[in-house]
N, C-alpha and C positions, 0 to 999 in steps of 0.2 A: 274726216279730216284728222291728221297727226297730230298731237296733243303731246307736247315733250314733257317728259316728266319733270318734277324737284331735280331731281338730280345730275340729271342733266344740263338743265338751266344754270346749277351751281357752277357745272365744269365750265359751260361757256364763261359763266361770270369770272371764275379763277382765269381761265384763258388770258380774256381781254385785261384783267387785271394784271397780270402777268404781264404782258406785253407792253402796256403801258408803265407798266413799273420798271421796266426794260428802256426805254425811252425814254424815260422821264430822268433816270437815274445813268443809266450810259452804261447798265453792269455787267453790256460784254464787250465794250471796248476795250479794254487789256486783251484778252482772247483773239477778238479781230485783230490786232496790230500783233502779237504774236502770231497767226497763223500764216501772214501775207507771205508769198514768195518774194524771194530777194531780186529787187526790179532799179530799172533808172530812179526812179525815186529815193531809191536806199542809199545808193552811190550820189545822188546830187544833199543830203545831207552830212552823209562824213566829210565831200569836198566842204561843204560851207560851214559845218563846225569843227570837223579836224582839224581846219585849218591853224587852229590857236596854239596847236603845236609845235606846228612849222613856225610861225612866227617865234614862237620863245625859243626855238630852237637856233632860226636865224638869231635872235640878238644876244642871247648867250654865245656864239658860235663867236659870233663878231668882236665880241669885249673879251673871249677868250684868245683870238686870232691876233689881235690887235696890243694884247695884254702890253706888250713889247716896245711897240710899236707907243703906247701912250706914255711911256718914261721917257721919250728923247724929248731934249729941248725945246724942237720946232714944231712941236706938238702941243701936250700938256703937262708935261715933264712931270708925273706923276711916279711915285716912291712904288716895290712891289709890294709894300704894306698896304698903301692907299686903293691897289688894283683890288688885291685881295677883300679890302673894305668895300668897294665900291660893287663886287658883286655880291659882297654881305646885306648891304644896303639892297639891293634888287631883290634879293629873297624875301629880307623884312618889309620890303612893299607888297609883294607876293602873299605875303602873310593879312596884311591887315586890307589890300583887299579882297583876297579869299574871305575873310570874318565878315567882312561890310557888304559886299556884293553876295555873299552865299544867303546872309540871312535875305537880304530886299530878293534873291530870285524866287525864295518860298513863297514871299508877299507877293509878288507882283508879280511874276512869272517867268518860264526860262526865255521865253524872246527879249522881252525887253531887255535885262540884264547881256545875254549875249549882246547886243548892239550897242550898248550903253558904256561896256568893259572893252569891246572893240575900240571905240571910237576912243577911249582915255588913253589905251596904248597908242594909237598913230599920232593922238598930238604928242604926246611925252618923248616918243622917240624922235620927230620934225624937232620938237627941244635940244635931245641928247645933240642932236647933229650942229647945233650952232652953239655945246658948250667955251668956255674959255678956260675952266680952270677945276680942279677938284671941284670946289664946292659944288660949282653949277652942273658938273656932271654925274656927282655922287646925287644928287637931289633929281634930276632928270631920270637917272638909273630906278631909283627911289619909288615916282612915278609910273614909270613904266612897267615897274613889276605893279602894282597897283594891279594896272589894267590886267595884265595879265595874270595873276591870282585868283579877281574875281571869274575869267576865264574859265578856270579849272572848275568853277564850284558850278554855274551856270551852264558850261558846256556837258561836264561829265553826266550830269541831273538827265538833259533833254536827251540824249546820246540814250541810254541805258533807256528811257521812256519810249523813244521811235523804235528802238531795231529789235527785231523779234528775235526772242528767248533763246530759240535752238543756237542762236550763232553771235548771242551776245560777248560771249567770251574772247572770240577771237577778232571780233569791231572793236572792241573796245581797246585791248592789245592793240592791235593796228595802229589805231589812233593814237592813243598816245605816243607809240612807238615812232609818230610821225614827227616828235619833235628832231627826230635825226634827219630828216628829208630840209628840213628848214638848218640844221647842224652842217650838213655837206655842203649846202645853199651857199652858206655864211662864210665857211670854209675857203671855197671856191671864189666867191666874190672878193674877199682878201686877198688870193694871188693876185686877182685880177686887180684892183683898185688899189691895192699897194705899190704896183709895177710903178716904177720910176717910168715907163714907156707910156703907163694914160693916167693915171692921177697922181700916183708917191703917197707917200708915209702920210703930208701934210695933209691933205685935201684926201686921199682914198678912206679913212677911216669915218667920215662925215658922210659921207656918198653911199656906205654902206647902211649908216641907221635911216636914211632919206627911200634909199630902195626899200625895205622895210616899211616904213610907214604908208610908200606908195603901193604895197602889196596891200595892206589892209584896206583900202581904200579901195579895192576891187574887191577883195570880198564881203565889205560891209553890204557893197550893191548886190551880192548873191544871199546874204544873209538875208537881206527883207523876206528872203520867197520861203523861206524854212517858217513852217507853222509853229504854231504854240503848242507842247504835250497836250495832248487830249487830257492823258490821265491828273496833269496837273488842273485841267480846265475844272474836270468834275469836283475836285475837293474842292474847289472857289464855286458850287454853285451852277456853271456854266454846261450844261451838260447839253444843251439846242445847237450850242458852238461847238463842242467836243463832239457832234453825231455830225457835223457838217461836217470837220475837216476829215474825219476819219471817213466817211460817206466820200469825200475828193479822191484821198490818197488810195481806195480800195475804186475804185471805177481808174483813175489813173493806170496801177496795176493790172485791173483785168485787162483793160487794153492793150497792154504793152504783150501781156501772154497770153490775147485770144481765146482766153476760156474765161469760165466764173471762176467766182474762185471756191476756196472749199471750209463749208461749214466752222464756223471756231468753235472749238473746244469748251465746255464749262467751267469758269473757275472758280468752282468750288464754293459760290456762294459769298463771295466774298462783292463787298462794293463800295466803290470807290464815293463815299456819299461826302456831302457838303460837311466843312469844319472848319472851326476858327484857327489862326496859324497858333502853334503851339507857342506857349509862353516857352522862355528860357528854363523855368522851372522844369518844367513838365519835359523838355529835351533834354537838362539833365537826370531827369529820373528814367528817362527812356535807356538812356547810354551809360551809366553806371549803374541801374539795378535791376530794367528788364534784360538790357542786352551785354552788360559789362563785358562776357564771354568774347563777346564780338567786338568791342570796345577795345579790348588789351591785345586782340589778333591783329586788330587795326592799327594800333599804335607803335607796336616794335615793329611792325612793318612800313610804317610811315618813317620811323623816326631812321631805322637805319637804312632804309634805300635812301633819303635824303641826305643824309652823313655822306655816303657811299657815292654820289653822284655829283653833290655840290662841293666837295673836297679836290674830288680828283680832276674834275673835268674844268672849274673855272681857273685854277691853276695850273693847266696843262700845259699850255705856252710858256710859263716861266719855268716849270720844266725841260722843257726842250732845248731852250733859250741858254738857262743857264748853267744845265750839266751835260750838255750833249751838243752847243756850239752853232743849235740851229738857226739861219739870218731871219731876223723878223719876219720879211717879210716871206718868208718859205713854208711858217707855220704850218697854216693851212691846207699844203699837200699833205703832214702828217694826220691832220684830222680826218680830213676826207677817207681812207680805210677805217677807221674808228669810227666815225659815224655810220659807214657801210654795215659794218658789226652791228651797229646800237639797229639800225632798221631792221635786219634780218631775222633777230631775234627771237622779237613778238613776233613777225610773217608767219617764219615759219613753226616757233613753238606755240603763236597764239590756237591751231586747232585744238591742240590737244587738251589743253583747258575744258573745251566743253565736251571733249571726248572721255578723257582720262579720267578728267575731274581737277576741278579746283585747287581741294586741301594736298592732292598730289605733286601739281605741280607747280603749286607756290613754294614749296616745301625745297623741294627740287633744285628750282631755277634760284632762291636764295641759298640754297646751301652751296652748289655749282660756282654762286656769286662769288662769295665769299674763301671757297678755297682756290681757285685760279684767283683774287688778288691777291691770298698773302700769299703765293708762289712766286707770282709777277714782283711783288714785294722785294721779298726775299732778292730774286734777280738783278731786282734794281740796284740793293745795297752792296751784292755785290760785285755789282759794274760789269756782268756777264753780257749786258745787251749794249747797240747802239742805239741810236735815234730810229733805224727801221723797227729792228726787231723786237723793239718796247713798243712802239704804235702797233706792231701784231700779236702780242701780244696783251695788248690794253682791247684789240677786236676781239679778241677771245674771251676776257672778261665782260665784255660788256654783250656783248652778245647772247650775256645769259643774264646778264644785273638789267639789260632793257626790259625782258620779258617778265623779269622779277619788279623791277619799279611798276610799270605798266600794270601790273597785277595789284597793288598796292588801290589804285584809283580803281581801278574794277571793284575791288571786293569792301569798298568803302563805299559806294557807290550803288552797291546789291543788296547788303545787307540793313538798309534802314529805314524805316517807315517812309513814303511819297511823301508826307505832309514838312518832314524834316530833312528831307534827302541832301538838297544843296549845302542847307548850314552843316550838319553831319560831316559830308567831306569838307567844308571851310574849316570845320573845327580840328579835325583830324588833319589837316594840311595844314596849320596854323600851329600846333603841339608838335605835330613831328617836323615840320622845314621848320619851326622856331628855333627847337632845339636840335635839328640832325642838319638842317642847312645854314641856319645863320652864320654860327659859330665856326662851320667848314672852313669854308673859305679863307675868313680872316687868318685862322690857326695854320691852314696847311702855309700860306702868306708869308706869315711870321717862320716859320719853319723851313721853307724854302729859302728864305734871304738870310738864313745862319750857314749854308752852302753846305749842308752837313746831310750825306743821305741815309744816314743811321737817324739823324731825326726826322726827316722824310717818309722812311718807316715806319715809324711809331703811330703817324697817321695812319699808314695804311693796313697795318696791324689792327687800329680801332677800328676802322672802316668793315674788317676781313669779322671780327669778333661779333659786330653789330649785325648781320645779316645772318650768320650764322644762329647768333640765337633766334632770331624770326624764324627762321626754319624748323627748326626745333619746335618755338611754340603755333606756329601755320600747320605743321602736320597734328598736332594733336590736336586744335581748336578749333582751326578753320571751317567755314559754312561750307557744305556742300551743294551750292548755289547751280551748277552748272545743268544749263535748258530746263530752270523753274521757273515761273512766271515769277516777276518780281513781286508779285500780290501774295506769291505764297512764301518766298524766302523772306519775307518782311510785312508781313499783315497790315491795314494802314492802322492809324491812332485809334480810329472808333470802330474796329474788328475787336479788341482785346485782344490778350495776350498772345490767344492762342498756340496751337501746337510747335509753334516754332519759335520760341521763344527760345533762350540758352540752354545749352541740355539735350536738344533734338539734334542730329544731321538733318 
């Protein structure tokens, strides 16, 4: 009879130890969800969380279309200071529910936050649609970005967690770049709803936040089906739950492609183990002194694509309006090419991010940003364009500032620990739309209604300076994230330091 030796016995026992510590722990779920082929599956969660794009995109589209349209009389007879305000106020909701919603999504999770942020924006905007006056529509607005803030902190977290590594770069681009598909949306339903033929001035700009809110309302019912991060399941402890859904999603896929599928990859030892959520303390010690390097690449790039974006865009109509003669209700033919720009951008510059690399073409798409507007600028002041060939002109700029914003939430989004990921972008969405979007608006606002396009400029001068320097500091700092598993461009909290810490590519 065979008689196995010690040593043998040992490997068995490593074996099984192994494998149960594999189970127990979940420590190649990162690996399985990065290795999956891109299936129905992938495509049914960018519809149900990209969708938060489109939405901000509609209602910005809408209160930029309409900008005009809310000063006559028979409306809400509202000043272009007040407009200006009024989308100031949207951002500073945006703000502080990005801060409120990003930290409860590290607590409690990315589903619940997504549905929860959903559901704030479709009441607040059913709100906006039955304002009477300033007040109640600045505070509506107010709201509404609320919901949508926290949006951004919940969506971009679970986003970067599902979609596998190789091709994160250019989902993620996509998506956000989708808020221009909700921009055209909005655009278009303003010709329509404005028409003196089905609603007018009176009654089309109510009809517009109402369609909106009945948009969310079909996606909330797709959103139920979108699971919970795996990899957020594990640091909470849950790792029976994180092996089940991940176990759905990878049988799902085999089916759809008829084969198994193929072995994951090892990552390097790393694992996703059970931890309390970090104090605040301890997330500022993360962001100013493990990763500072990554800290200050994130923040000139938050602060001046938000500048760059909330300036020009929620002011655009009173632009057209009132240096180039365009009738309220025509607006939104000129956005619709502008927003065709803003979508094509990330499409088609989002591969090359995970091709190129990252630090390249952040570098890149903000410095591009930044000299096509102070030209456009430049044009403006001196009255070389009309009302087309500024909207072609604004598709050209943005067509590269989309790809460059959208990079912004990628690389905020990559570069920072699982356990702090959501608050991380709240917090850097919050420092840079505080101070690169609040302020926008109002100022460009005020600058417009001096009817002066030499001070018209001056914004867009700061606009042109602000992204340039991001390029500047993106190519020398920036993470070189592109097809790394997020475990190893960001270690979790209880890995330590490790080799990636500032200092490393």
């Amino acid at each position: 009879m065979y008689e196995p030796s010690c040593a043998s016995v040992k490997r068995v026992e490593m074996c099984i130890r192994a494998t149960l510590h594999r189970v127990v722990t979940g420590a190649d779920i990162p690996a399985r969800l990065d290795r999956l082929p891109w299936s129905r599956w992938h495509w049914r969660v960018v519809l149900a969380l990209g969708i938060a794009w489109v939405l901000d995109g509609l209602e910005v589209t809408i209160v930029g279309s309409i900008g005009s349209v809310l000063e006559r009389s028979d409306t809400l007879a509202l000043s272009a200071a007040q407009i200006g305000w009024t989308g100031s106020l949207y951002v500073g909701g945006a703000v502080v529910g990005a801060l409120v919603f990003g930290r409860l999504a590290d607590a409690l999770g990315r589903k619940r936050l997504f549905l929860l942020t959903l559901a704030v924006y479709m009441i607040a905007t059913v709100a906006t649609a039955l304002s009477t006056g300033f007040v109640s529509f600045a505070l509506c607005r107010f709201v509404t970005g609320i919901g949508i803030g926290g949006e951004y902190a919940a969506i971009n977290s679970a986003i970067d967690e599902l979609i596998p590594a190789r091709v994160r770069g250019r989902v993620n681009l996509a998506i956000n770049g989708s808020f221009w598909i909700g921009a055209a949306i909005g655009a278009l339903l303003s010709l329509v709803l404005l028409d003196a033929r089905v609603l007018g001035p009176q009654l089309g700009w109510r009809a517009g936040f109402l369609i909106g809110a009945a948009l969310a309302v079909a996606i909330l019912l797709v959103r139920r089906h979108v699971p919970e991060s795996p990899r957020w399941l594990l640091t909470h402890g849950r790792a029976e739950e994180a092996e089940r859904i991940v176990a759905q999603i990878e049988a799902s896929v085999s089916a759809e492609h008829g084969r198994p599928l193929e072995a994951p990859a090892a990552h390097a030892g790393i694992h996703l183990a059970r931890r309390h959520l970090p104090t605040l303390r301890e997330v500022a010690h993360v962001l100013m002194r493990r990763y500072r390097q990554r800290s200050a690449v994130v923040l000139a790039m938050m602060v001046s694509q938000a500048f760059f974006y909330n300036a020009i865009f929620f002011t655009y109509a009173l632009v057209l309006t009132r240096f180039y003669a365009v009738a309220d209700a025509q607006v939104g033919l000129y956005i619709v090419p502008f927003a065709i720009g803003n979508v094509f951008g990330p499409l088609l510059l989002g591969p090359l991010f995970d091709s190129i690399g990252r630090r390249r073409m952040i570098a890149a798409t903000y410095a591009l940003s930044g000299i096509t507007l102070a030209l456009t600028g430049i044009g403006f002041v001196l009255d070389v364009f009309d009302a087309t060939t500024l909207t072609l002109a604004w598709s050209v700029v943005f067509f590269f500032a989309s790809a460059a914003a959208s990079s912004a939430y990628l690389t905020v989004s990559e570069c920072f620990p699982l356990e702090m990921r959501a608050l991380a972008i709240a917090i850097f969405y919050v420092i840079g739309t505080g101070a690169g979007g609040f302020a926008a608006p109002a100022l460009f606002g005020v600058l417009i209604e001096t009817g002066s396009r030499a001070n018209v400029f001056v914004g867009y001068a700061i606009g042109a300076a602000l992204v340039l320097a991001a390029a500047v500091i993106a190519r020398r700092y920036a993470v070189d994230a592109e097809c790394r598993p997020l475990e190893h461009v960001a270690p979790p909290l209880g890995a330590g330091d490790g080799p990636d810490a500032d200092g490393a590519r």
